[in-house]
C-alpha positions, -999 to +999 in steps of 0.1 A: -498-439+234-521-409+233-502-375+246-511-352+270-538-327+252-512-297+266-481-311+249-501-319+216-514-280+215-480-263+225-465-283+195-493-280+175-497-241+179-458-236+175-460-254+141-488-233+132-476-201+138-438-213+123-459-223+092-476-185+088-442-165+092-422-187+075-426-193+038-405-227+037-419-241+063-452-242+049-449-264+023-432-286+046-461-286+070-488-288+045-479-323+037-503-351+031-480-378+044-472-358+077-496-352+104-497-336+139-498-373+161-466-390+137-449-359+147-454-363+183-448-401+181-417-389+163-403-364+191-412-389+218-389-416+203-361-385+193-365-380+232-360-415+240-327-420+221-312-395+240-316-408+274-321-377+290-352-367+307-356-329+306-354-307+274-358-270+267-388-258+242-361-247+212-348-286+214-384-302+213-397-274+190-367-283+163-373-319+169-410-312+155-396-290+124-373-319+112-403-341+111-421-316+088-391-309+068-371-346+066-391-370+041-375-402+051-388-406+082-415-432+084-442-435+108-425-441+144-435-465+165-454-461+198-435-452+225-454-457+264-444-426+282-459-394+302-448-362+292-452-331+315-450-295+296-440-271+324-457-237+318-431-204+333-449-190+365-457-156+358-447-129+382-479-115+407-475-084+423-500-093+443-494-125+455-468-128+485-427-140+474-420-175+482-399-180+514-366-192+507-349-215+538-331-190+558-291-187+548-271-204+580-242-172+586-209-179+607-197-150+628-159-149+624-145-134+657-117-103+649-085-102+671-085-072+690-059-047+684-043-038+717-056-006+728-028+025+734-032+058+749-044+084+721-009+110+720-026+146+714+000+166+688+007+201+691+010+222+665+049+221+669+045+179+663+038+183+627 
């Protein structure tokens, strides 16, 4: 199955820049037997034993550096799927909030006290 050209480059650019800063990983990464389309084979099937259909970036993103970094794993089979790579909405200040449904708020009546007469108090009273 060919992946989504956005899920290829977010993995493919996070392996990249893990690669430049750090000094193990590059080795790992620069291996002949390892390439960018076995690793996303590899994180779709990863996904897929799991059962579970939504992950965070940190969990997909480690998924990709054990492929790099584990050399038993051989080439993993095809796996026919769609995968959607959400991107976080950045804040406008232009653009107008979005409207929320309006919160449903019960009045609770309050007893009434019974009323008395106000006493005035002399200075004598206290």
């Amino acid at each position: 199955m060919k992946t989504s050209e956005k899920f290829k480059t977010a993995i493919e650019n996070y392996l990249t820049e893990t690669a430049l800063s750090d000094a193990v990983f590059a080795p790992a990464f620069a291996k002949p037997s390892k390439n960018i389309a076995d690793c996303l084979q590899y994180i779709l099937g990863e996904v897929k034993k799991t059962g579970e259909c939504a992950f965070d970036n940190s969990e997909i993103f480690a998924i990709a550096v054990k492929y790099y970094h584990d050399d038993n794993i051989t080439k993993p089979a095809q796996i026919p799927c769609r995968v959607v790579v959400n991107q976080p909405v950045k804040a406008d200040l232009f653009s107008a909030p979005i409207e929320s449904a309006p919160i449903a708020v019960q009045k609770i009546p309050i007893a009434e006290t019974p009323k008395t007469k106000p006493t005035t108090l002399t200075l004598f009273d206290l």
